[in-house]
DRENGUKE-502490 format. One record per residue (C-alpha): residue number from 1; residue in one letter; x, y, z. Coordinates in Angstrom, 3 decimals, always signed. Last residue first. Layout:
BEGIN
[NUM "A" [X Y Z]],
...
END
This chain:
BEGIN
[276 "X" [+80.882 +80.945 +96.193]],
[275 "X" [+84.584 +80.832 +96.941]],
[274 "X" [+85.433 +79.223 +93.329]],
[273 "X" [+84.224 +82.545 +91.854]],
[272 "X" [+85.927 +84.410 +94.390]],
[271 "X" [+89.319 +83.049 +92.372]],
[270 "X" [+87.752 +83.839 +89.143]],
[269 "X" [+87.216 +87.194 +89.915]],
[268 "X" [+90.812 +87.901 +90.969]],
[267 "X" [+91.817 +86.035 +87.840]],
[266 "X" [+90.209 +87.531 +85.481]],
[265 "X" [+91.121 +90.998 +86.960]],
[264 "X" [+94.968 +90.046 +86.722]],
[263 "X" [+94.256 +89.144 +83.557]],
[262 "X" [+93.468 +92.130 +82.062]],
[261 "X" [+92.716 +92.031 +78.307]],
[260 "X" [+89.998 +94.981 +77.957]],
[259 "X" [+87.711 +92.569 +76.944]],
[258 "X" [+88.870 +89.404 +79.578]],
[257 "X" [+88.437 +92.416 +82.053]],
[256 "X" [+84.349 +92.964 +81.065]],
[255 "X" [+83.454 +89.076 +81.087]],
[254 "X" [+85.251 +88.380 +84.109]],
[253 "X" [+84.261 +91.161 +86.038]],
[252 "X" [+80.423 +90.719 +84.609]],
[251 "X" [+80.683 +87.045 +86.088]],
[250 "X" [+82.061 +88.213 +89.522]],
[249 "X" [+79.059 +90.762 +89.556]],
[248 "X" [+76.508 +87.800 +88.947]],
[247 "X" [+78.439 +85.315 +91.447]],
[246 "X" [+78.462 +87.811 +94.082]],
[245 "X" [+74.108 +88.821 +93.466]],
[244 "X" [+73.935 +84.619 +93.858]],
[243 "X" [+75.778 +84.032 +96.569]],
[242 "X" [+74.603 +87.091 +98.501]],
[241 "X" [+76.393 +86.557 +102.315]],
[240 "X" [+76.952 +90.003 +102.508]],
[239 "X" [+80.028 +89.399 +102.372]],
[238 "X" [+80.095 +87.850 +98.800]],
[237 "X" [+77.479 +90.914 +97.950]],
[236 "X" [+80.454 +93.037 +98.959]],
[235 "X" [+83.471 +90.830 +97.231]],
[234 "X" [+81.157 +90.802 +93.978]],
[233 "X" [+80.707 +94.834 +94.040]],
[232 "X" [+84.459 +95.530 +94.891]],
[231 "X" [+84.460 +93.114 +91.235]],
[230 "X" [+82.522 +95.088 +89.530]],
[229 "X" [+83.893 +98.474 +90.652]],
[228 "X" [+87.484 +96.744 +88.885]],
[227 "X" [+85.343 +96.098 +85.752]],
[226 "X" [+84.894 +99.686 +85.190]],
[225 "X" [+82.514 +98.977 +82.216]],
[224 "X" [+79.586 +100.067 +83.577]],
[223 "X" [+81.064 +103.730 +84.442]],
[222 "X" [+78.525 +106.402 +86.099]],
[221 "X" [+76.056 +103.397 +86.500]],
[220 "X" [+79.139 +101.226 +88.235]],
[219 "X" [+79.641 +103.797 +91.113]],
[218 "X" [+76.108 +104.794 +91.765]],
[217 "X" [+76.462 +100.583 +92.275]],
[216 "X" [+79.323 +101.009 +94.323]],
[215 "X" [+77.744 +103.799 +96.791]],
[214 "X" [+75.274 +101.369 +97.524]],
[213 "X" [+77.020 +98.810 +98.237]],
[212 "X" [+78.851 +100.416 +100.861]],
[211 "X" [+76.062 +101.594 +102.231]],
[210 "X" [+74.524 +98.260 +102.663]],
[209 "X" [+78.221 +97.461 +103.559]],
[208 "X" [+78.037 +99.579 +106.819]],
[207 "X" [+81.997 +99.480 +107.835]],
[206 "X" [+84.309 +96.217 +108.305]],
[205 "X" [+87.392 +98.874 +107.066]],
[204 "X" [+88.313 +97.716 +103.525]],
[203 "X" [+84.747 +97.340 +102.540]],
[202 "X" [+83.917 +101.418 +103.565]],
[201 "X" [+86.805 +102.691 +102.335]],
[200 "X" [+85.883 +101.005 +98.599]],
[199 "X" [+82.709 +101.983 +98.868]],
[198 "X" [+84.123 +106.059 +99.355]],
[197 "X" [+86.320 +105.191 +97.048]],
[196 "X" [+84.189 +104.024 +94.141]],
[195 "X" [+81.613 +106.895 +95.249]],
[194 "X" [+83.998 +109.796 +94.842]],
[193 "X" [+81.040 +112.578 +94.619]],
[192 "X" [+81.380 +114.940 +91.760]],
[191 "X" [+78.537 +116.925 +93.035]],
[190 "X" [+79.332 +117.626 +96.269]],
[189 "X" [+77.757 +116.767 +99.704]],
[188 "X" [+79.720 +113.353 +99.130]],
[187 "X" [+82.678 +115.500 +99.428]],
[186 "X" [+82.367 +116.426 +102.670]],
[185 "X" [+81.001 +113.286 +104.852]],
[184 "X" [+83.650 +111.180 +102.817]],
[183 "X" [+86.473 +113.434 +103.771]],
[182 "X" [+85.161 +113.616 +107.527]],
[181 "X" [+84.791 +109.720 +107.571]],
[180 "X" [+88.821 +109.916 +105.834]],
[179 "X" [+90.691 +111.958 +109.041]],
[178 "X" [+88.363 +110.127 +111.410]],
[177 "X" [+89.451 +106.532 +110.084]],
[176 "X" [+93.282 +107.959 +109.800]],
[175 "X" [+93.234 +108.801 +113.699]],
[174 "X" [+97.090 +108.658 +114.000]],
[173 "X" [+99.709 +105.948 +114.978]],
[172 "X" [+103.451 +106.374 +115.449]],
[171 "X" [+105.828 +104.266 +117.324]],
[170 "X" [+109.267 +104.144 +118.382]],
[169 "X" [+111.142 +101.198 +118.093]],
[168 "X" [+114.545 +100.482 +119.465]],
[167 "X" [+117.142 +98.163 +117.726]],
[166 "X" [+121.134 +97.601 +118.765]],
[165 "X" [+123.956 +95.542 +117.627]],
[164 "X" [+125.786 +98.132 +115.501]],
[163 "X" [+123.272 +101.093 +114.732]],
[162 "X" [+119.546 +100.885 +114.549]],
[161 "X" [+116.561 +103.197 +114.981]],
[160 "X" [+113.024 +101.548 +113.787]],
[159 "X" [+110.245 +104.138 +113.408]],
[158 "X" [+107.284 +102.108 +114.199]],
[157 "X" [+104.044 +102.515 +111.631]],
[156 "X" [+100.469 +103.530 +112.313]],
[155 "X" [+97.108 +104.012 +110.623]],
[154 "X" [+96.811 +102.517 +107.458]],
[153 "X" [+99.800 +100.292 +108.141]],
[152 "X" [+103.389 +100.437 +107.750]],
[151 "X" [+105.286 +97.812 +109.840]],
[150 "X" [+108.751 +99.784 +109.516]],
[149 "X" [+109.972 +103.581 +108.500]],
[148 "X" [+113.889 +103.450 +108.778]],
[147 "X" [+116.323 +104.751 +111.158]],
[146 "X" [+119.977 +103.908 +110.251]],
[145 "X" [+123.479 +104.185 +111.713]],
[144 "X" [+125.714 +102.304 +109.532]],
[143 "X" [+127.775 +99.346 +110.270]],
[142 "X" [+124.691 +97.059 +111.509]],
[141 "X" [+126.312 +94.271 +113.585]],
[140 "X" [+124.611 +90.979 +113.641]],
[139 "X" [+121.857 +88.820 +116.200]],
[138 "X" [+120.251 +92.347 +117.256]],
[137 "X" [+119.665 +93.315 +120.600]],
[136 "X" [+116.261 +94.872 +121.827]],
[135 "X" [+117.054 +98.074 +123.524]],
[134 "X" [+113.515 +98.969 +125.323]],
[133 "X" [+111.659 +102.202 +124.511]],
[132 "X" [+111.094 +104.523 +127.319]],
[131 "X" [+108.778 +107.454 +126.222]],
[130 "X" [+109.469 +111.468 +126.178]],
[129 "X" [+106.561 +114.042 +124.856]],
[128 "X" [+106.680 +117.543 +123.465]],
[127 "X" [+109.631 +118.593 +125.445]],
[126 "X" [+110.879 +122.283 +125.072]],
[125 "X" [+110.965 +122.423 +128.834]],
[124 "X" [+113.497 +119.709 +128.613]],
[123 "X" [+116.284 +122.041 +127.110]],
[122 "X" [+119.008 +120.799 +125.567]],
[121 "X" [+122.026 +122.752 +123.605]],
[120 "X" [+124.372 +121.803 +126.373]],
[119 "X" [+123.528 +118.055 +125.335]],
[118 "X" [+124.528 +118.640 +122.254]],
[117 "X" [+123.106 +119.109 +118.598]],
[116 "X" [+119.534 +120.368 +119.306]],
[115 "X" [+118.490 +122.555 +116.658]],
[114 "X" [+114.857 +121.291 +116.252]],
[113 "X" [+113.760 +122.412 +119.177]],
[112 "X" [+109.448 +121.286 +119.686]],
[111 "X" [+111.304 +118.052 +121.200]],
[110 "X" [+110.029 +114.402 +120.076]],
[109 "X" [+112.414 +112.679 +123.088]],
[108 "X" [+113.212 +108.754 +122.908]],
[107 "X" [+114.200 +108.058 +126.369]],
[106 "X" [+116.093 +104.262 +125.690]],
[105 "X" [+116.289 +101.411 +127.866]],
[104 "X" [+118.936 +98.274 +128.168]],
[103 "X" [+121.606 +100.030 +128.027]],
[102 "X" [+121.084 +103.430 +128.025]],
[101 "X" [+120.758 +105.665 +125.232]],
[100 "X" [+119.108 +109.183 +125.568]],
[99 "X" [+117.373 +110.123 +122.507]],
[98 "X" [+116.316 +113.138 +120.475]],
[97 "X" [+114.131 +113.830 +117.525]],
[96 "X" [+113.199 +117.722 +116.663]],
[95 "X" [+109.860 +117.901 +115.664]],
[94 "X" [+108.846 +119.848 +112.445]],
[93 "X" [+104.367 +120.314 +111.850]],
[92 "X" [+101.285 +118.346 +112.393]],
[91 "X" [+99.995 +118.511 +116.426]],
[90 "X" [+101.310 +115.812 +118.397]],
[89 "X" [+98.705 +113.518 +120.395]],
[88 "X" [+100.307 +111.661 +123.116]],
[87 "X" [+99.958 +108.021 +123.963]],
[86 "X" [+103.413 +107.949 +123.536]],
[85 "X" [+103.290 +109.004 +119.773]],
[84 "X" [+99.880 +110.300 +118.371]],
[83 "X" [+100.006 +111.644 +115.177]],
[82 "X" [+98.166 +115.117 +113.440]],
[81 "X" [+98.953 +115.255 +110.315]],
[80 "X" [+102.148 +116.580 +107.458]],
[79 "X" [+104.458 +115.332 +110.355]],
[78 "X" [+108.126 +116.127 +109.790]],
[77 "X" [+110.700 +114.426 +111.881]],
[76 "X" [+113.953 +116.046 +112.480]],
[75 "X" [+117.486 +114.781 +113.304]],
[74 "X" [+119.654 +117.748 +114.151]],
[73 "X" [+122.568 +118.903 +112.381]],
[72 "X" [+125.971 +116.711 +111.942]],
[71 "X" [+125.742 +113.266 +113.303]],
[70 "X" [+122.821 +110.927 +114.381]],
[69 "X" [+120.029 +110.552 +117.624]],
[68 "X" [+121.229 +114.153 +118.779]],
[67 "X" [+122.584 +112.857 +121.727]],
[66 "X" [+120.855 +113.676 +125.748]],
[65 "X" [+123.238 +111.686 +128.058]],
[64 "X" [+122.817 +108.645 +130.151]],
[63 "X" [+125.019 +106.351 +128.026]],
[62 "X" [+127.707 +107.936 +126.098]],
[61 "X" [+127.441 +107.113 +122.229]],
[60 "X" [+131.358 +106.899 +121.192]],
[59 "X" [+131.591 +105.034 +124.507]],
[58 "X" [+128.488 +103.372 +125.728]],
[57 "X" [+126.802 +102.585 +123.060]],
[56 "X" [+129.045 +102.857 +120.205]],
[55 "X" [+132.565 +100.231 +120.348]],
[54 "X" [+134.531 +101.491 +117.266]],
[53 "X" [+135.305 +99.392 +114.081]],
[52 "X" [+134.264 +101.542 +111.616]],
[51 "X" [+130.777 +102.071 +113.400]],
[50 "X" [+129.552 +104.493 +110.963]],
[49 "X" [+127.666 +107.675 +111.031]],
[48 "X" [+124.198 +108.487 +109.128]],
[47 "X" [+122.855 +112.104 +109.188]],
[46 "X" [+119.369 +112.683 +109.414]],
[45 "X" [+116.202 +113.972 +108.074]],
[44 "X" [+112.690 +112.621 +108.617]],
[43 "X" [+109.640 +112.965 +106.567]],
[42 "X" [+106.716 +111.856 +107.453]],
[41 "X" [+103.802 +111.851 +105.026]],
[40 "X" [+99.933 +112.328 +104.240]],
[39 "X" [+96.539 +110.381 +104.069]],
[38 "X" [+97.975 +107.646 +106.170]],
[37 "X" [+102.248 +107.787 +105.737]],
[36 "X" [+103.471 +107.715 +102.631]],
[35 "X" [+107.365 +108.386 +103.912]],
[34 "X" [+109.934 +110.659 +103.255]],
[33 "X" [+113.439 +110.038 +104.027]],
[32 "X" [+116.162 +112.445 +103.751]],
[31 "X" [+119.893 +111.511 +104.491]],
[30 "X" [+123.025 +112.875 +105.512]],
[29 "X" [+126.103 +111.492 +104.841]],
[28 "X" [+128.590 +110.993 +107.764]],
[27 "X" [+131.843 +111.417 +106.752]],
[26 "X" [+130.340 +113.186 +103.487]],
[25 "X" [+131.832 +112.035 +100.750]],
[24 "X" [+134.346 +114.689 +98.564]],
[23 "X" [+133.412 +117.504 +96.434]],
[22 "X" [+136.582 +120.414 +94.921]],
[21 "X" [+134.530 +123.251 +93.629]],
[20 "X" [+136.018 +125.685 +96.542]],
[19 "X" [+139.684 +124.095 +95.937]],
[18 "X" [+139.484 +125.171 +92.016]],
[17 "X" [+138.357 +128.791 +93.173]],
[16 "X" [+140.808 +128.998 +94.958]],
[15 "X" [+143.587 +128.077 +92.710]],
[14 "X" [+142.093 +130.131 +90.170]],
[13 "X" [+142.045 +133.071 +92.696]],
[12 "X" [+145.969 +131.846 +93.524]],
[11 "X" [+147.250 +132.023 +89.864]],
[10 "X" [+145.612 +135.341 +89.688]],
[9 "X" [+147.686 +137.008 +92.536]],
[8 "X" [+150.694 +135.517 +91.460]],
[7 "X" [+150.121 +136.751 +87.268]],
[6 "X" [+149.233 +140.262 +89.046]],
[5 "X" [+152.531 +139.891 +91.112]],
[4 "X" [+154.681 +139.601 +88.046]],
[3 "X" [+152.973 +142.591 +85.815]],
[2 "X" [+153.689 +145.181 +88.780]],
[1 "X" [+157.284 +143.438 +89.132]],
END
């Protein structure tokens, strides 16, 4: 009997065990995003429901009440900077991301709770700032809930949430000119100063291009056959209105990427070339 109920015993502890190692899908999968964002990153984490044939907003999404803006846990946005949402600037660090549907208007919520799964669980003193986004309709049903990073520039990008027929936007900017001036104004009282760059910033951005220019030519001394520093050189001078310096740097591009077998280079100088 002794012998019987130890073969029992360990016929359920492998059976156990077995169930314990047994994965299936996630109803509602979860999903972590992170995004290039400036001189850092956002990264957001939610969970993803699906329509499967159910009416949302409204209904499985009440309008009017505070929802966690997904399934499961929390949706959370991670800033690795300072942003400014709402015409409010949010220190870097984990934001909880809530929402109150309605149908035509949204509250989107950036909360400093980042447990928030029910509207029990709210608390508006924990607000970092609310906005009103409007509900723009979509032409087509999107099965699967799903926020996404959108219109990415240097400086700011709108986090599109969409599920079924619906879109809102809420946007993100931050100061990335002052965040890069101060790295310029640091490092350039360094030794190994990041000239290329700094020129490079400075074209990109409709900034002082007699300094731009020269911090590209310390840039080309250090490294004359850097035929990409060549060519930010042409595209300067070409600004500048300096046919003749634009043409001379162009030339060099050519001359130096045809060596090293770059045509992309060739081309690109090539193309100002028939600008000047």
């Amino acid at each position: 009997m002794k012998k019987l109920f130890t073969m029992v015993l360990g016929a359920a502890i492998i059976c156990q065990a077995s169930a314990q190692q047994l994965a299936t899908p996630q109803p509602s999968p979860t999903q972590v995003v992170k995004q290039n964002f400036s001189t850092g990153n956002i990264e957001l984490n939610y969970s993803r429901p699906s329509k499967k044939d159910r009416t949302v907003f409204g209904d499985l999404v009440p309008y009017g009440k505070v929802w966690r803006t997904g399934a499961n846990n929390a949706s959370t946005l991670t800033f690795s900077d300072d942003v400014t949402i709402g015409g409010k600037e949010i220190k870097a660090g984990k934001y909880g991301l809530l929402s109150i549907p309605n149908e035509k208007k949204w509250t989107l919520i950036i909360t400093k709770d980042v447990n928030v799964t029910s509207p029990a669980a709210y608390k508006e003193e924990n607000d970092v700032v609310r906005l009103e986004a409007d509900v723009m309709k979509l032409p087509f049903a999107v099965e699967t809930f799903t926020i996404t990073f959108a219109d990415l520039t240097g400086s700011s990008t709108n986090l599109h949430i969409f599920w079924d027929n619906t879109l809102v936007m809420l946007p993100i900017s931050t100061n990335t000119e002052a965040r890069v001036m101060k790295q310029i104004d640091d490092v350039m009282n360094k030794d190994n100063k990041p000239y290329f760059a700094a020129a490079q910033f400075y074209y990109d951005n409709g900034k002082d291009l007699g300094q731009a220019l020269t911090w590209v030519n310390k840039a080309v001394d250090a490294n004359k056959e850097a035929f990409w520093m060549h060519l930010l050189k042409a595209r300067i001078l070409a600004k500048q209105n300096d046919k003749a310096g634009a043409k001379a740097a162009a030339n060099t591009v050519v001359a130096l990427a045809t060596k090293a077998k770059n045509d992309d280079y060739v081309k690109m100088a090539n193309d100002l070339l028939k600008t000047l």
